[in-house]
PASEBA-1860 file (N, C-alpha, C; in nm, 3 decimals):
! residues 230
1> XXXXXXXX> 8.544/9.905/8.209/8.600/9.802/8.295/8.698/9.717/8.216 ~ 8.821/9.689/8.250/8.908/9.615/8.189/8.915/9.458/8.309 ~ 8.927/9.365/8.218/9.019/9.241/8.245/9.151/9.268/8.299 ~ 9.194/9.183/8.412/9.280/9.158/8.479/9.407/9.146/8.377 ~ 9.531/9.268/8.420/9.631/9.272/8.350/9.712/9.195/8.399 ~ 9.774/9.079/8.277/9.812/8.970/8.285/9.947/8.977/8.337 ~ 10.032/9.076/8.314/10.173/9.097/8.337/10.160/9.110/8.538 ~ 10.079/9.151/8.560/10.076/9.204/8.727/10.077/9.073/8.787
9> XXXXXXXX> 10.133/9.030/8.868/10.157/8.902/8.956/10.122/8.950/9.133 ~ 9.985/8.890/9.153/9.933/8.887/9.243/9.997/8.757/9.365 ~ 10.096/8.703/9.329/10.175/8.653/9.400/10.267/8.665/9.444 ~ 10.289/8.812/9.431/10.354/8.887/9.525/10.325/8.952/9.653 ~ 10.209/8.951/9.618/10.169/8.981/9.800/10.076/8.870/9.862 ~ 10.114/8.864/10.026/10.047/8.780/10.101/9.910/8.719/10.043 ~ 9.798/8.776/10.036/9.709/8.783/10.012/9.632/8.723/9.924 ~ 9.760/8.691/9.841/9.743/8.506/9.708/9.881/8.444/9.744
17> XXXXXXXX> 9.953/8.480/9.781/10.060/8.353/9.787/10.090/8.241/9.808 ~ 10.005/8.138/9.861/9.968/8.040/9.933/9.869/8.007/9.866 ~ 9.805/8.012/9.699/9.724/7.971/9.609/9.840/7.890/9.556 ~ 9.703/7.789/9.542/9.815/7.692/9.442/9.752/7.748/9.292 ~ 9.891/7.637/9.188/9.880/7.694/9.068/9.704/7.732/8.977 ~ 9.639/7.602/9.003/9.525/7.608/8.990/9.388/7.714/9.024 ~ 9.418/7.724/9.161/9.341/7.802/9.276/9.365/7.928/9.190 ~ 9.475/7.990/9.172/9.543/8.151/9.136/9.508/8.181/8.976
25> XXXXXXXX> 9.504/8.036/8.928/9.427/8.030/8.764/9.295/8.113/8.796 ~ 9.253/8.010/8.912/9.064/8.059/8.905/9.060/8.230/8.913 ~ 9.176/8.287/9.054/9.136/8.392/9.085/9.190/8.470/8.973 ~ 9.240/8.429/8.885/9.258/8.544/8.692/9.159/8.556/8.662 ~ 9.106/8.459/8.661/8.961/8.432/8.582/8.840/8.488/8.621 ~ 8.869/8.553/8.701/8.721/8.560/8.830/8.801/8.745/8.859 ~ 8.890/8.853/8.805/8.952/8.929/8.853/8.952/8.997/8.736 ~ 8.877/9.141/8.808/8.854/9.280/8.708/8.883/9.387/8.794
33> XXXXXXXX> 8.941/9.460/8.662/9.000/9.605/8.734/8.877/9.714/8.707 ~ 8.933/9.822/8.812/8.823/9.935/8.781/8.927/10.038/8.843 ~ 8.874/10.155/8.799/8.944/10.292/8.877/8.784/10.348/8.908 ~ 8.851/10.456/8.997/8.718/10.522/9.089/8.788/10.666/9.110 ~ 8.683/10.768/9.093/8.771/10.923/9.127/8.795/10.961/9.274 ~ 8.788/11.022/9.337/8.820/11.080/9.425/8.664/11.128/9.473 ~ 8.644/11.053/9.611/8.488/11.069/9.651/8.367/11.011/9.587 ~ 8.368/10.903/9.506/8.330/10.818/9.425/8.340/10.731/9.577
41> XXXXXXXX> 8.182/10.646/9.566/8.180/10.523/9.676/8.176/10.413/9.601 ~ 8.268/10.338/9.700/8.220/10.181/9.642/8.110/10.122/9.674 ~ 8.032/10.094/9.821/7.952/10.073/9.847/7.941/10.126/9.975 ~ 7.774/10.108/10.013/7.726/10.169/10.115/7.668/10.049/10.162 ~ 7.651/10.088/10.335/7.596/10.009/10.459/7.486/9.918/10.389 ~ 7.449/9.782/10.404/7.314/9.741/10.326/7.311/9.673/10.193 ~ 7.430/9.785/10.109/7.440/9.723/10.001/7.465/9.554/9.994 ~ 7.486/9.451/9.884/7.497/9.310/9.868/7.647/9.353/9.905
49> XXXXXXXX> 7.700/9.213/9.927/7.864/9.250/9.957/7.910/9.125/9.870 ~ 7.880/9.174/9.730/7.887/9.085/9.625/8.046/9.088/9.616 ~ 8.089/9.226/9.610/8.269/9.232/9.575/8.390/9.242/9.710 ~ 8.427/9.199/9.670/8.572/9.150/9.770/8.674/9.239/9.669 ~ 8.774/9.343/9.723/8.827/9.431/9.655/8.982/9.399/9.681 ~ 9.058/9.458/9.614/9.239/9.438/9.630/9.310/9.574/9.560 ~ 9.304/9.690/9.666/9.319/9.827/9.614/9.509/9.835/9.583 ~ 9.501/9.885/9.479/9.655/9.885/9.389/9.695/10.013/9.425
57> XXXXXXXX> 9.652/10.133/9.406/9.665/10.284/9.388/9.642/10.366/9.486 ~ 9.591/10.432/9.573/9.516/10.536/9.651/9.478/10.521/9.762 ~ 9.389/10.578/9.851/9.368/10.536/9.981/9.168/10.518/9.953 ~ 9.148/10.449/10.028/9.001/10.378/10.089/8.962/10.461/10.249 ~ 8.847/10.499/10.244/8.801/10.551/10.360/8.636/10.471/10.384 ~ 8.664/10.401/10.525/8.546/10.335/10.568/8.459/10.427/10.654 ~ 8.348/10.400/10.616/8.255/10.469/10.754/8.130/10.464/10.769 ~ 8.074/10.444/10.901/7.916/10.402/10.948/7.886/10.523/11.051
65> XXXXXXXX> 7.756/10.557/11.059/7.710/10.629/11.170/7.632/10.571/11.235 ~ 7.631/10.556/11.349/7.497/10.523/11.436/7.407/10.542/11.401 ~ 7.277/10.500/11.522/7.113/10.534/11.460/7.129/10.673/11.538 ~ 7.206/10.660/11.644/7.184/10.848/11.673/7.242/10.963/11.645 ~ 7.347/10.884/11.543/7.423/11.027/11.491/7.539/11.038/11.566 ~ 7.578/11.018/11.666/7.699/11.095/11.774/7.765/10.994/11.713 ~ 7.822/10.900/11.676/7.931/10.781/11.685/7.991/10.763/11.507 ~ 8.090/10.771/11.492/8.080/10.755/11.355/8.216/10.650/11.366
73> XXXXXXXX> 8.261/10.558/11.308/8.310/10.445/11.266/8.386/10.524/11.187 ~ 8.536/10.515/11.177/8.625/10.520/11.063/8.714/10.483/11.031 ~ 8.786/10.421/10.919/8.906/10.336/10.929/8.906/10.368/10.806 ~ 9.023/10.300/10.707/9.136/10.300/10.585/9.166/10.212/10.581 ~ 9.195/10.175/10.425/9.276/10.082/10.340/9.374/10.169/10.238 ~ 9.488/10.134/10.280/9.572/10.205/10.170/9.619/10.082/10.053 ~ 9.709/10.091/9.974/9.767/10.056/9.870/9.784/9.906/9.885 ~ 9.779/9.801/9.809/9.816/9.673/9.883/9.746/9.605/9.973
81> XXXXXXXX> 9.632/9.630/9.992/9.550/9.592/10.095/9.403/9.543/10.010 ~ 9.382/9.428/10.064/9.234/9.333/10.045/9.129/9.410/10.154 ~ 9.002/9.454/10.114/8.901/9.451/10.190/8.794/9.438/10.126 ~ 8.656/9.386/10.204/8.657/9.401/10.342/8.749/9.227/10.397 ~ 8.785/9.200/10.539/8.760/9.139/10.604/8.651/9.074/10.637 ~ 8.604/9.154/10.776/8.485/9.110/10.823/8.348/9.089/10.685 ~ 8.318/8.962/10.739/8.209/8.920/10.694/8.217/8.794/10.615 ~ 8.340/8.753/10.592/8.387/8.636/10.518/8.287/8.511/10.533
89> XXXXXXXX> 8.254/8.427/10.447/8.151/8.334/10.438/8.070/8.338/10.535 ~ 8.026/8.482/10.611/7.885/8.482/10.646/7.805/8.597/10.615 ~ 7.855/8.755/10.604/7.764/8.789/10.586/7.706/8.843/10.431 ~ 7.606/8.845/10.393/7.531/8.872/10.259/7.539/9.052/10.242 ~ 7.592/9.109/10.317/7.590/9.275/10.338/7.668/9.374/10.375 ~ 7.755/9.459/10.327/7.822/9.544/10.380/7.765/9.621/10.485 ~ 7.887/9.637/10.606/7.815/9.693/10.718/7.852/9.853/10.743 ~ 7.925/9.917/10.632/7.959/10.049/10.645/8.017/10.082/10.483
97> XXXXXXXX> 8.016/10.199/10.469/8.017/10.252/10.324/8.156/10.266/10.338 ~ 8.235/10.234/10.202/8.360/10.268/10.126/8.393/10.375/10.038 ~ 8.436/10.486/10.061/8.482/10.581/9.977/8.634/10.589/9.907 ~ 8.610/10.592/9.810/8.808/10.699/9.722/8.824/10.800/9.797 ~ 8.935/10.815/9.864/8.959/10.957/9.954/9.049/11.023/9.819 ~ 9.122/10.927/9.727/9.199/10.952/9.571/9.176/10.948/9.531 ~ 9.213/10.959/9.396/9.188/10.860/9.259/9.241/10.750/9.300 ~ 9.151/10.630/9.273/9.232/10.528/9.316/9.185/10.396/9.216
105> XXXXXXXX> 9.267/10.293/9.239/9.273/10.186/9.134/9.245/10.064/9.184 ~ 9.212/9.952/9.158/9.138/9.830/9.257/9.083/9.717/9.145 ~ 9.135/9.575/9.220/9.117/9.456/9.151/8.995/9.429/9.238 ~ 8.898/9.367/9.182/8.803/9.259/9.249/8.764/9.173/9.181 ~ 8.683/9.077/9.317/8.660/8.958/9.284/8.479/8.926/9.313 ~ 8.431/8.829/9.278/8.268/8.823/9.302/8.334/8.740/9.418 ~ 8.233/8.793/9.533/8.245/8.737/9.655/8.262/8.608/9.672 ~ 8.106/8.544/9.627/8.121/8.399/9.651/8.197/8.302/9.574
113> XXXXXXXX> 8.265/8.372/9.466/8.368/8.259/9.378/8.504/8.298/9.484 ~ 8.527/8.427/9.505/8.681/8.398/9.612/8.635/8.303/9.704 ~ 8.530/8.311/9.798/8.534/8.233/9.883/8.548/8.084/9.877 ~ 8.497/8.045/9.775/8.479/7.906/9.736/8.621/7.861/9.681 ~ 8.700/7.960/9.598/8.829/7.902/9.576/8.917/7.930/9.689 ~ 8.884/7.966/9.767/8.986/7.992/9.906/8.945/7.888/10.019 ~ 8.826/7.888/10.019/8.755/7.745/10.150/8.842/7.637/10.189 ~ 8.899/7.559/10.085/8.991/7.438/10.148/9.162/7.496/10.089
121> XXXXXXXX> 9.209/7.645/10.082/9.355/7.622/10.118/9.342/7.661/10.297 ~ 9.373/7.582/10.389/9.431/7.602/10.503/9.518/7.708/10.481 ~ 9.675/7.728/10.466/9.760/7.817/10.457/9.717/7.932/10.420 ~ 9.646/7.979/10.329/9.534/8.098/10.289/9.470/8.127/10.364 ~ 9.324/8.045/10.443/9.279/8.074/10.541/9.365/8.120/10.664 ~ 9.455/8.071/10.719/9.522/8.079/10.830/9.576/8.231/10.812 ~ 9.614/8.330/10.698/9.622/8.400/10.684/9.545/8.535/10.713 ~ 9.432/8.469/10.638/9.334/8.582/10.642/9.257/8.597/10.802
129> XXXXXXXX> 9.290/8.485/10.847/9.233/8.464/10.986/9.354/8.624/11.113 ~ 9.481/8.549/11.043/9.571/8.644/11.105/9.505/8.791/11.087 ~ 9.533/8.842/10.963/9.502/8.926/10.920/9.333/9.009/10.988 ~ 9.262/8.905/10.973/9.136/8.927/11.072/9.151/9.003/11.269 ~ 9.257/8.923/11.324/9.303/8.902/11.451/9.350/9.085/11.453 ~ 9.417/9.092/11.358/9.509/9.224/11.351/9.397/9.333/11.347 ~ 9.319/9.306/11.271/9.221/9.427/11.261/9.119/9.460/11.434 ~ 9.089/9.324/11.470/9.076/9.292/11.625/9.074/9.414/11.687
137> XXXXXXXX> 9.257/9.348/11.668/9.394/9.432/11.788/9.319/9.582/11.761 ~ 9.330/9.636/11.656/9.313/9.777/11.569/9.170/9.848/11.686 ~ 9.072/9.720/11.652/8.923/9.782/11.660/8.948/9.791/11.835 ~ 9.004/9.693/11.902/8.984/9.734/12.047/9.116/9.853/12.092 ~ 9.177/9.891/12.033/9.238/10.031/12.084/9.201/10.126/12.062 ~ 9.089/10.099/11.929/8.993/10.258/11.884/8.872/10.214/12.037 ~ 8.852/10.072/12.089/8.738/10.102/12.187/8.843/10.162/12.303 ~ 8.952/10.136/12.348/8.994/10.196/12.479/9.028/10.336/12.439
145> XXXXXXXX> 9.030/10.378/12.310/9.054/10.535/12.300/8.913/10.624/12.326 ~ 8.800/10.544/12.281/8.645/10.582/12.321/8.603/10.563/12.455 ~ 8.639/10.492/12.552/8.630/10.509/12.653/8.653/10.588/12.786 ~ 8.775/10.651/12.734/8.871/10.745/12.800/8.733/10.897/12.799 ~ 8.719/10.971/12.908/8.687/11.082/12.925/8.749/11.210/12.852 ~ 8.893/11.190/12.819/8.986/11.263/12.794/9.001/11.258/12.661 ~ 8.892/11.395/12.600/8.895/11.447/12.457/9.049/11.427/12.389 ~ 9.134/11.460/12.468/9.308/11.496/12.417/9.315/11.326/12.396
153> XXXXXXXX> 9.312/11.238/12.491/9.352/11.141/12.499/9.300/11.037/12.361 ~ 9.119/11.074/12.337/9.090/11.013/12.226/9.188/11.028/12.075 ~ 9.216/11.172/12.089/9.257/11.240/11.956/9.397/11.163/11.966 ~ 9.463/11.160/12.077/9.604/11.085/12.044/9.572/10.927/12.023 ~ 9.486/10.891/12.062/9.459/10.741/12.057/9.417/10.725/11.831 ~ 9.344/10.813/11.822/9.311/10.813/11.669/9.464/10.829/11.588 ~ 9.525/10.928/11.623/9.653/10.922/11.537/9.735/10.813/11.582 ~ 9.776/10.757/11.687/9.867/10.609/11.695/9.772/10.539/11.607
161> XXXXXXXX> 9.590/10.489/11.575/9.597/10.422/11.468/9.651/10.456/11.313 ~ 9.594/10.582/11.306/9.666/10.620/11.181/9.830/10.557/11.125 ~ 9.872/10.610/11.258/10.020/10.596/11.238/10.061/10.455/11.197 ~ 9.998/10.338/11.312/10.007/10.229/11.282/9.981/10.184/11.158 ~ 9.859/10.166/11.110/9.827/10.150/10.978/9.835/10.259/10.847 ~ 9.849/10.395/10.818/9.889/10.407/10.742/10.023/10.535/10.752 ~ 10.119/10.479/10.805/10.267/10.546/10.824/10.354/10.494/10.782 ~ 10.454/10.581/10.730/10.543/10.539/10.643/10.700/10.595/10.731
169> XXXXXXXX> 10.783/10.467/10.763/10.933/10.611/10.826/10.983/10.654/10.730 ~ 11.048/10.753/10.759/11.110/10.857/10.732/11.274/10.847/10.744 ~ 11.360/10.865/10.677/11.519/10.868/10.700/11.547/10.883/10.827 ~ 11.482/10.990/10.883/11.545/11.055/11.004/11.456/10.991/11.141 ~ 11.344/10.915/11.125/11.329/10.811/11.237/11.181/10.836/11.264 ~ 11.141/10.964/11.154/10.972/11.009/11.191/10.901/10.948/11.101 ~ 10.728/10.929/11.171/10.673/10.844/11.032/10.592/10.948/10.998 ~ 10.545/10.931/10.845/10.489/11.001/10.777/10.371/10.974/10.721
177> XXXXXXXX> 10.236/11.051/10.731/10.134/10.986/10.673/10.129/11.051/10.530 ~ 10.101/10.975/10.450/10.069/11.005/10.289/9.993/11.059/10.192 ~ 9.887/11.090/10.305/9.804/11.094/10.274/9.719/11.234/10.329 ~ 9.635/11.328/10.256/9.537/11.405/10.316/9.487/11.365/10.451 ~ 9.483/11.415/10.564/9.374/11.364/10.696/9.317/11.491/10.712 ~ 9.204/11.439/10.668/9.088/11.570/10.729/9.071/11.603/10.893 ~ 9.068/11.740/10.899/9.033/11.763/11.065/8.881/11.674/11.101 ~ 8.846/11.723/11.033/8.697/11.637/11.041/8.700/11.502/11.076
185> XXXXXXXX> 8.783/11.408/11.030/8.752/11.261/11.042/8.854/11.244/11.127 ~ 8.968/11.317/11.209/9.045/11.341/11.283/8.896/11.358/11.453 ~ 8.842/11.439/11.414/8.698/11.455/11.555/8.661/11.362/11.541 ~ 8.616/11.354/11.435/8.438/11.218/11.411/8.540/11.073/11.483 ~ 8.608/11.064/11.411/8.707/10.947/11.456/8.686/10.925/11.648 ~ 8.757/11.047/11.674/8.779/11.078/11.780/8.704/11.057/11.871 ~ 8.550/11.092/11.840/8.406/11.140/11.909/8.420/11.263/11.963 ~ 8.498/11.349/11.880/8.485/11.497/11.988/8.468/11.560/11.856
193> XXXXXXXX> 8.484/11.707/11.892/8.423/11.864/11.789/8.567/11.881/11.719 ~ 8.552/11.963/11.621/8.648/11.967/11.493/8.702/12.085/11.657 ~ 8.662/12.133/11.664/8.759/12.265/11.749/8.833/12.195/11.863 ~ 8.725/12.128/11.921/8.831/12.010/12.021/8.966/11.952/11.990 ~ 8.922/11.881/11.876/9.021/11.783/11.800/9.133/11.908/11.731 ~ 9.125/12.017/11.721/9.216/12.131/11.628/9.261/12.175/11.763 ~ 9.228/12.196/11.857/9.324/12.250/12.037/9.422/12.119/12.055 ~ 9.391/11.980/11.991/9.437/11.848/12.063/9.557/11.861/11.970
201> XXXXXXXX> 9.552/11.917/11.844/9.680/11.894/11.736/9.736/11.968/11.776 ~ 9.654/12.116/11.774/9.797/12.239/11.800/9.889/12.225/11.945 ~ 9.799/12.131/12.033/9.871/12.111/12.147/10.055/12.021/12.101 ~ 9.998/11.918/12.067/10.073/11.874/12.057/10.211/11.850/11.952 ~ 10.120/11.958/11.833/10.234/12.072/11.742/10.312/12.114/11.832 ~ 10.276/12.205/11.914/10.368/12.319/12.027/10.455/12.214/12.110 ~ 10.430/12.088/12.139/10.490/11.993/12.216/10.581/11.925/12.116 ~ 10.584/11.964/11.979/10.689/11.884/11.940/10.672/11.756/11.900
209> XXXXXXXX> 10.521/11.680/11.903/10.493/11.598/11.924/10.461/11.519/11.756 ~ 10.422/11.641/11.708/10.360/11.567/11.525/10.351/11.724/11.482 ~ 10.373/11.743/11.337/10.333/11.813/11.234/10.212/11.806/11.153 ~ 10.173/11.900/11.158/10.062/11.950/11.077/10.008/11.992/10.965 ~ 10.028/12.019/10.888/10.037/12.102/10.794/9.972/12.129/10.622 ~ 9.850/12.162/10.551/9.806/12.165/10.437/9.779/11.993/10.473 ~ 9.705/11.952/10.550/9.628/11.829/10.591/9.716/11.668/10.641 ~ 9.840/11.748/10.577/9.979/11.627/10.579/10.003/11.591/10.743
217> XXXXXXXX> 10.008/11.506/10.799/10.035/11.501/10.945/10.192/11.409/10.901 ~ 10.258/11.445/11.053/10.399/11.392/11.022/10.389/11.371/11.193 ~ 10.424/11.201/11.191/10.505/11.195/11.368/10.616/11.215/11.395 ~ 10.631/11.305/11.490/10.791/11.366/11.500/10.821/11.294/11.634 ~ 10.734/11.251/11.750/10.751/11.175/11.879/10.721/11.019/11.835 ~ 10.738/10.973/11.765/10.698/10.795/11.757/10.660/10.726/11.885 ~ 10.775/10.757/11.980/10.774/10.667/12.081/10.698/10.765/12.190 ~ 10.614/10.821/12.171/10.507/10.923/12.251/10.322/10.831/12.209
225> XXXXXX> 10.381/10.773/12.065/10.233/10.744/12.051/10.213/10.575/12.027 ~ 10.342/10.505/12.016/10.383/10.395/12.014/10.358/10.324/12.157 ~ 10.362/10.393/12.246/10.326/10.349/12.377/10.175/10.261/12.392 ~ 10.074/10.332/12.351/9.959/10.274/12.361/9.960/10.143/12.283 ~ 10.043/10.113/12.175/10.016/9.985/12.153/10.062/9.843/12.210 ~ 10.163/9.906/12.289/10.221/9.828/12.349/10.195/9.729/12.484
END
């Protein structure tokens, strides 16, 4: 485990900017790096939710199962991104396990010292509150994509989140994900069968709609899957 490398300025992204000089002292002081391999967890459902994380490198894969098995919870943190959110000065427990889908790289902090140096900046809070709101937005379009009867319809509802949160454009106007997406967490996501969810891609391969390929997905229709958020 190394100490927080001093040259890196965490006041470059949202997420401390709005620390005053003092406040951003504490969070040096209170801030250790770690790397993690690829399928290496950070924590699981239950565990203390002692660490508050700030991933530099790789992608983050969240996920919970029900008590009956059919429902599985999944979401991402890519590069630049603070998690968790939820649970901020209340809960004592992570509510779903964190995996390295990479090798990946990550600052943290002991829970209850961020919180305590963050409690009275307003402008900070007001942030993370945003930031909270957004994930909201996120969690109720994965519920209207679970609601829908229409296996096809879930599977397109899972890739507009993808897309949203981890897509990148492209020169030519398509976004690109960066990342490995398993067929698997493409269903589970979904709530339907890997064969379901593999008829829902190739459909919409043949439609022109997104690329496929050695796990890489590419949106070639933006404004086909951009609709639902709107």
């Amino acid at each position: 485990m190394e100490i927080f490398d001093e040259h890196l300025s965490l006041r470059d992204y949202p997420e401390f900017a709005s620390l005053t000089e003092s406040e951003y002292l504490e969070i040096e002081n209170n801030l250790y790096s770690r790397t993690y391999k690829k399928g290496q967890i950070l924590f699981d459902p239950g565990d203390e939710r002692s660490r508050i994380f700030f991933l530099t490198k790789g992608l983050v894969k969240f996920e919970k199962m029900d008590a009956s098995g059919n429902f599985f919870y999944i979401d991402f943190a890519k590069e630049k991104t603070l998690f968790p959110y939820i649970g901020f000065f209340e809960d004592d427990s992570y509510h779903f396990s964190a995996m390295a889908m990479t090798d990946i790289e990550l600052f943290y902090l002991p829970t209850k010292r961020f919180e305590q140096i963050i409690q009275s900046n307003n402008q900070q809070l007001i942030f993370y509150l945003k930031q909270l709101s957004s994930q909201l937005k996120k969690y109720e379009l994965k519920i209207q994509g679970c609601v829908t009867s229409s296996a096809f319809q879930r599977v397109k509802h899972t890739i507009t989140i993808l897309m949203e949160e981890l897509g990148e454009k492209t020169y030519d106007g398509q976004i690109i994900i960066p990342y490995a997406i398993q067929m698997n967490d493409l269903s589970r996501s979904s709530g339907t069968t890997r064969e379901t969810a593999s008829l829902a891609i190739k459909k919409m391969v043949t439609e022109h709609k997104i690329h496929y390929v050695h796990k890489k997905l590419t949106i070639c229709d933006v404004a086909y899957f951009s609709k639902l958020t709107e």
